[in-house]
C-alpha positions in Angstrom: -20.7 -1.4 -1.3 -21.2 2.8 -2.1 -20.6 3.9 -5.6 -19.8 7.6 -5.8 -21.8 9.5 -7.9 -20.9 12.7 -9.7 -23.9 14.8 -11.3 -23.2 16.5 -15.2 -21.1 19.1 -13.7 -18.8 16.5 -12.4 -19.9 17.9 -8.8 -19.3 15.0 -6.3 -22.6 13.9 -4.9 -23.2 11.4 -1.8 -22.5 8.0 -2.4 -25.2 5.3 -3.5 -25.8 1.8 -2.7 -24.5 -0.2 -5.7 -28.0 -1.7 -6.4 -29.4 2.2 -7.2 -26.8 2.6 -8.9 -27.6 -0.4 -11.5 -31.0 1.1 -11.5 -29.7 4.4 -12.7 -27.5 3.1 -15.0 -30.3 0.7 -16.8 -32.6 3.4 -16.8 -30.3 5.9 -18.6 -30.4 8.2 -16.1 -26.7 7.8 -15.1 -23.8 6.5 -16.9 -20.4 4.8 -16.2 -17.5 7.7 -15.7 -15.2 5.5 -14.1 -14.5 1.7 -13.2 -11.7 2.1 -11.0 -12.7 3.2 -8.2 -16.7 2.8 -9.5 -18.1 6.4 -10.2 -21.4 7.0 -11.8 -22.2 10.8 -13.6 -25.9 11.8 -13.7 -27.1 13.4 -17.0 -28.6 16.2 -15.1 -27.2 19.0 -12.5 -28.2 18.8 -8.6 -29.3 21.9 -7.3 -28.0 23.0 -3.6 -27.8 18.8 -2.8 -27.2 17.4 0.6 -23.8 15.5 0.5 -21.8 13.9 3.9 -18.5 15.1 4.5 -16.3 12.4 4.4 -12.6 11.5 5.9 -10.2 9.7 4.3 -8.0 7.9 6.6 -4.5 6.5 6.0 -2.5 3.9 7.3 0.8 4.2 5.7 2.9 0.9 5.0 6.1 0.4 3.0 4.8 -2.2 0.9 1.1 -1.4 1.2 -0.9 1.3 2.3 -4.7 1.1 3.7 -7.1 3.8 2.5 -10.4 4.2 3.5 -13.8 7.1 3.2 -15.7 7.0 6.3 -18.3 8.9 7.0 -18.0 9.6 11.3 -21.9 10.5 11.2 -22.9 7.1 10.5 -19.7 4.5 10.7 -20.0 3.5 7.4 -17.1 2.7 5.2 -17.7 4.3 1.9 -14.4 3.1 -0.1 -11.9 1.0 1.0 -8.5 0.3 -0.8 -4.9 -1.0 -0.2 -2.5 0.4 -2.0 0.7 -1.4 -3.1 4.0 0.3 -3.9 6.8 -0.6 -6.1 9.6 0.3 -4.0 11.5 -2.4 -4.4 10.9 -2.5 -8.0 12.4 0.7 -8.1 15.2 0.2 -6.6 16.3 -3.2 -8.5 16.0 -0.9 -11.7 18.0 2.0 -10.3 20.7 -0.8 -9.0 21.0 -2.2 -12.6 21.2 1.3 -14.4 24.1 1.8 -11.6 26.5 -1.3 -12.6 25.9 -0.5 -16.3 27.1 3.0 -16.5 29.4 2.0 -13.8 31.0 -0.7 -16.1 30.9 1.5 -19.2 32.7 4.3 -17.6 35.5 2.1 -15.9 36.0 0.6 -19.9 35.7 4.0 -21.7 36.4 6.8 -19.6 38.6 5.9 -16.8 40.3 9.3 -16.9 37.4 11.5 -16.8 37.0 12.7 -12.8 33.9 11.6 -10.1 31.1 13.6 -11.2 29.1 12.7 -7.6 30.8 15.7 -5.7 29.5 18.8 -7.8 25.4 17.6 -7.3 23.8 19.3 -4.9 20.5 17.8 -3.7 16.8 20.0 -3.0 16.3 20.3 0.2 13.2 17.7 1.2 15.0 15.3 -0.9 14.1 11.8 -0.9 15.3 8.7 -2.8 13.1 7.2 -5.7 11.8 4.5 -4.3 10.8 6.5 -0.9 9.3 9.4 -2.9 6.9 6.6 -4.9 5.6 5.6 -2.0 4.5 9.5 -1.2 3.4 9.9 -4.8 0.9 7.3 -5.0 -0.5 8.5 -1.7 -0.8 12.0 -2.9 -2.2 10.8 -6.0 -5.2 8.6 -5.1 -6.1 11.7 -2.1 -6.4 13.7 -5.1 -8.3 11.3 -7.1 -10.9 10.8 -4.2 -11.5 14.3 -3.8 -12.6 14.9 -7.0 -15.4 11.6 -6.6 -16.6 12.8 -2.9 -17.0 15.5 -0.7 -13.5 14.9 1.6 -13.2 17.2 4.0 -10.4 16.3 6.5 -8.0 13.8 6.9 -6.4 10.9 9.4 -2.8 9.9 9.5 -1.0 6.7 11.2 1.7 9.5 12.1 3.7 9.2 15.4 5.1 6.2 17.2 3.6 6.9 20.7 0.2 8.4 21.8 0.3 12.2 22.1 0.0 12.5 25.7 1.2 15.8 25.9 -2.0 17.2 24.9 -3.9 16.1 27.5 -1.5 16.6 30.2 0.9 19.6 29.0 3.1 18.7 32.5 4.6 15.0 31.4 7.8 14.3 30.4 10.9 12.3 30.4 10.2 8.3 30.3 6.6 8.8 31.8 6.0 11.0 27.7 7.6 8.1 25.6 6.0 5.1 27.5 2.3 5.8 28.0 -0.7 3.6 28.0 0.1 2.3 24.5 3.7 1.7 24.7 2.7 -2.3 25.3 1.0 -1.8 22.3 3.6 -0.4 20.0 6.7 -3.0 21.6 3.9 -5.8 20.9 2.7 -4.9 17.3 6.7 -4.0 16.2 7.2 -7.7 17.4 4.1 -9.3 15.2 5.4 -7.6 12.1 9.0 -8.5 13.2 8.6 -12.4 13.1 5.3 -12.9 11.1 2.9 -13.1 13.6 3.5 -16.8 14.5 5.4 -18.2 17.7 9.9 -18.5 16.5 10.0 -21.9 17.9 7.5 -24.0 16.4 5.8 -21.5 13.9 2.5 -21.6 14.8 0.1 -19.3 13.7 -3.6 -18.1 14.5 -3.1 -18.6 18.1 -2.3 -16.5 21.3 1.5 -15.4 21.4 3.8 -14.3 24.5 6.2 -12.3 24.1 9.5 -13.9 25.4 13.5 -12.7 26.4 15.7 -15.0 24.0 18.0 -14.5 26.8 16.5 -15.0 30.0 16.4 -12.6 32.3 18.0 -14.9 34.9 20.7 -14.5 33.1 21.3 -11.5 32.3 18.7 -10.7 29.6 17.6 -7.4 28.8 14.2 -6.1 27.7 15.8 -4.0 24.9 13.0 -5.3 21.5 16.5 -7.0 19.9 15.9 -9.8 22.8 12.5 -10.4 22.4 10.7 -12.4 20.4 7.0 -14.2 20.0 6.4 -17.3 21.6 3.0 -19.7 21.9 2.4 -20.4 25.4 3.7 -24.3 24.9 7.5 -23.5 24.0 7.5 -20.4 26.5 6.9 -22.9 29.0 9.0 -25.3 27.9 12.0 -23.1 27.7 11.8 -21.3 31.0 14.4 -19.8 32.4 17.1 -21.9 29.9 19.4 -20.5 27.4 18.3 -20.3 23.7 21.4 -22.4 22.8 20.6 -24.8 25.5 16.6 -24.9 24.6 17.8 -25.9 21.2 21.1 -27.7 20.9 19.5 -30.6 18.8 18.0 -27.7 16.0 20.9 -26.0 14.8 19.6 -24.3 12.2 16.9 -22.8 14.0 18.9 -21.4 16.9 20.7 -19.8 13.9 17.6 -18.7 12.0 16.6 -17.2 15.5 19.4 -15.4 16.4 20.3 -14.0 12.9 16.6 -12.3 12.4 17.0 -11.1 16.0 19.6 -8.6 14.7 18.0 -7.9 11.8 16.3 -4.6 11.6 13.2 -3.9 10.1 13.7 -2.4 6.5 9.5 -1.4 5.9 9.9 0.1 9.5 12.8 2.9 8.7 11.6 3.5 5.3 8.1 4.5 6.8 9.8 6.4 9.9 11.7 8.0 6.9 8.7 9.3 5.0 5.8 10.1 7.9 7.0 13.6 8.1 7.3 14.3 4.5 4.0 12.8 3.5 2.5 15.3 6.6 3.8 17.8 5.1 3.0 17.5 1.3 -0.6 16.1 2.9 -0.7 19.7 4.0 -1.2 21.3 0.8 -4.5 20.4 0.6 -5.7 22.7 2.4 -7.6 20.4 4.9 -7.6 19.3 8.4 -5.1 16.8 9.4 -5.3 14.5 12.2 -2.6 12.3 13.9 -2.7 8.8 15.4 -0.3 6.5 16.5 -0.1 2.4 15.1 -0.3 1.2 18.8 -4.1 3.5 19.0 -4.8 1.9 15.5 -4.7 -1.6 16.6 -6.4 -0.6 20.1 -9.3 0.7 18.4 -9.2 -2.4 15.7 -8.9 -4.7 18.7 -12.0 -2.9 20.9 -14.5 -3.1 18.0 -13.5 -6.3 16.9 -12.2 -6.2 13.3 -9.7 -8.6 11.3 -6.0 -7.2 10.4 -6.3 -5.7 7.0 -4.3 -3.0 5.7 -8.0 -1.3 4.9 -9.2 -2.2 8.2 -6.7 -0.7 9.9 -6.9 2.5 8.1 -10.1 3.2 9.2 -9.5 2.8 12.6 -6.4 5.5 12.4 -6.8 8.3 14.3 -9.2 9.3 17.8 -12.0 10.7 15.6 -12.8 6.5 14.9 -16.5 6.0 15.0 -17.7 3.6 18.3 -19.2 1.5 15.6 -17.8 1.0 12.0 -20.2 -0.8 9.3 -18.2 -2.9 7.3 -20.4 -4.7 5.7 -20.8 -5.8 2.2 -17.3 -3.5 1.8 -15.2 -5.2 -0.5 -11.8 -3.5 -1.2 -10.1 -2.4 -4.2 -6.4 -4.1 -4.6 -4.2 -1.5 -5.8 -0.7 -2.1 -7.6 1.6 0.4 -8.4 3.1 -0.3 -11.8 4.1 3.2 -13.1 3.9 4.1 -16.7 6.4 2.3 -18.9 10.1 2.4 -18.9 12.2 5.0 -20.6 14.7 2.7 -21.8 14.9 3.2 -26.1 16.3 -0.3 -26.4 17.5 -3.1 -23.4 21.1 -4.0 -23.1 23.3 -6.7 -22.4 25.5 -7.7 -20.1 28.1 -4.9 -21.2 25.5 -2.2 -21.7 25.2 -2.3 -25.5 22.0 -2.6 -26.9 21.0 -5.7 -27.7 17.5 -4.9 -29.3 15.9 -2.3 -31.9 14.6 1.1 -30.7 10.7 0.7 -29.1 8.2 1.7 -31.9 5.2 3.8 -30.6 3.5 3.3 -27.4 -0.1 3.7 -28.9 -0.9 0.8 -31.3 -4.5 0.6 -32.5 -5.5 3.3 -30.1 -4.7 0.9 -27.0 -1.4 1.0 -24.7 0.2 -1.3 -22.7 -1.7 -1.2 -19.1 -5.1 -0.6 -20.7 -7.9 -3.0 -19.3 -9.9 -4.3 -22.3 -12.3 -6.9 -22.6 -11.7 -8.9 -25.6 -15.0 -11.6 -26.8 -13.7 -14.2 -29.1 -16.8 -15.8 -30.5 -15.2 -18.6 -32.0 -12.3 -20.7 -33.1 -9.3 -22.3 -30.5 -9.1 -19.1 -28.2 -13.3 -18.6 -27.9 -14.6 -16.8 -24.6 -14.2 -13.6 -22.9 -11.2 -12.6 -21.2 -10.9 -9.2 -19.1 -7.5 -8.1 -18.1 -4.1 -5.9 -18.9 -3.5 -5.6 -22.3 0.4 -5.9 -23.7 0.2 -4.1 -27.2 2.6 -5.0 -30.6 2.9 -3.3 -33.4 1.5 -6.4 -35.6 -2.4 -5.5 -34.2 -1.8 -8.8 -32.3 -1.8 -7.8 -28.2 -1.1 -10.3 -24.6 -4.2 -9.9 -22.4 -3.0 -11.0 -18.8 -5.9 -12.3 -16.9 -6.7 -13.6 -13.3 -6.0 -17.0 -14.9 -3.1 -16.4 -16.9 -1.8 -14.5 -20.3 -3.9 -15.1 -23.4 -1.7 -14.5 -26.1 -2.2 -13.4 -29.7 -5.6 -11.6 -29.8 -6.3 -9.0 -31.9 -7.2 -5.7 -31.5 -10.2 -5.9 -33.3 -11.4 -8.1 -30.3 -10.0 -5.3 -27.7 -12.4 -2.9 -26.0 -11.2 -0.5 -23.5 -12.7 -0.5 -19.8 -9.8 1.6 -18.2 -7.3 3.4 -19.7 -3.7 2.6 -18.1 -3.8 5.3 -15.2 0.0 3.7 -13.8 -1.8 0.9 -11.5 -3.3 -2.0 -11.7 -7.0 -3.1 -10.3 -8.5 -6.3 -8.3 -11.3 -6.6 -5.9 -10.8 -8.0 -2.7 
């Protein structure tokens, strides 16, 4: 796995194996500048050095986005990441603030007039949980550039392949279903039902697609009447109806048709922010490049790779390398956890406060989110433990590890590895 490597002017250098970088580092020649993503500085400036250019490549995801630094020269995958947003989070918090003040103005000032028609919204707006997921993209493209020489970048952009650059004359049906219009139908269709067959829930094997209702009878090929099916149960249904194919599983049948209809929420909220993360993606200044998800997962599928957000991200775009090295790359697991709440106190049920105003964030010189490694040497709680540190005023802190929460350690204990930075780290 690369480390990248920043000489005393904090002037990005090219990537080394992680091996010279423990030689550097034991020699004193180099020391540690940052853990997450791993970044070495030299003690000494590079005169007119030879460093790759790089692109970072993005496949963007409503719950998780894959990121990786490739360097098209070579193949090699440099740094590989997925990225997980807190959408959801965000929303569920907005959602509560809404019934509170909701509830308090119904009890308190019911004659006061709707305030909602005098605000007038920026034009690019986006909703808070949409415009996270754009922020931490924007973010960690920033914080690359400033380990590696980046110098252009691919986006998982448009829905179908851009035909109309290689033959400026098509239109109509022939544009919008090209070559990889099976591929886009087919991968909307694994995310839709979890990549295993509706009948029997199989997974790791070969799946059909297949018409709920029959086309025999009527059925269309619209994507709400299709679904994934192993080749067993396609068989064994045939031409029958879906209510005739399982009369003696109910709830199935009902489980079947019911996510049918359902939409896909990650889908639209993507669709929803491609454009506006091209755009922002725009102001840095570099070369932007375009691919569809049904050319991702051809170009995934032609060299052979597993489906992984990371994977997938650097097969986005037509600049992929005939042969990506892979190996030894071990991604970083990313969580979005943002920096706190606001909140002075928490209320109840009735939205008055039900605790005492938050003291300071800082305690000891540590903050909630900071990674420490605390070494107990002896007594009950004796070992090491390396994880996210919950501070208290008393000196006593919470350090959450892959294990579990270790609770009352003190700071004296504590050192800092990472300051809190708004995310959360894990190798894959």
């Amino acid at each position: 796995m690369s480390v990248f490597v920043l000489d005393t002017n904090k002037t990005p250098l090219a990537p080394c194996h992680e091996d010279r970088a423990r030689r550097l580092l034991k020699s004193g020649k180099a020391a540690l500048y940052r853990r997450f993503p791993f970044t070495i500085i030299l003690k000494r400036a590079v005169e007119n050095p030879h460093v790759p250019d790089l692109r970072v490549r993005l496949d963007p995801g409503s719950k998780t986005t894959g990121i990786a630094v490739v360097d098209d020269q070579s193949g090699q995958v440099v740094f590989a990441a997925e990225l997980s947003h807190r959408a959801h989070t965000i929303k569920g918090s907005l959602d509560d603030r809404r019934a509170v003040r909701r509830s308090r103005r119904n009890r308190k000032t019911r004659y006061r007039k709707a305030r909602w028609q005098n605000r007038k919204r920026k034009e690019g707006w986006l909703p808070p949980s949409l415009e996270s997921r754009i922020a931490n993209i924007l973010t960690w493209i920033a914080r690359l550039r400033k380990f590696s020489h980046i110098t252009s970048i691919s986006l998982e952009l448009v829905s179908f392949d851009m035909q109309l650059m290689q033959n400026p004359e098509i239109s109509g049906v022939e544009y919008q279903q090209g070559t990889l219009a099976g591929y886009e139908t087919r991968e909307y269709l694994l995310q839709k039902w979890g990549r295993k067959c509706a009948y029997c829930s199989k997974e790791n094997i070969p799946l059909q697609i297949e018409h709920i209702v029959p086309r025999a009878k009527g059925g269309s090929n619209r994507v709400s009447n299709l679904c994934l099916s192993c080749e067993k149960c396609n068989l064994a249904k045939g031409s029958r109806s879906i209510e005739d194919y399982l009369k003696k599983k109910p709830e199935l049948l009902k489980k079947i048709l019911a996510q049918a209809k359902t939409p896909l929420k990650d889908a639209a909220a993507v669709n929803a922010t491609r454009w506006e993360l091209f755009r922002r993606l725009q102001g840095f200044a570099l070369p932007i490049e375009c691919g569809s998800g049904g050319l991702t997962k051809f170009n995934r599928t032609t060299r052979e790779l597993s489906k992984t957000h990371w994977l997938d991200a650097a097969c986005v775009g037509k600049s992929t390398p005939e042969v990506l090295v892979t190996f030894g790359v071990q991604p970083l697991l990313i969580k979005a956890c943002g920096h706190g709440c606001r909140q002075m106190c928490l209320p109840d049920k009735y939205g008055f406060p039900r605790t005492s105003a938050k003291g300071a964030k800082s305690v000891k010189g540590f903050q909630t989110g900071d990674i420490v490694r605390a070494i107990i040497t002896s007594g009950q709680k004796g070992g090491t433990y390396v994880g996210r540190v919950a501070v208290r005023s008393t000196g006593s802190f919470n350090v959450t590890t892959g294990e579990g929460t270790v609770q009352g350690i003190s700071y004296k204990y504590c050192k800092a590895l990472h300051r809190m930075d708004g995310y959360s780290y894990h190798l894959g």
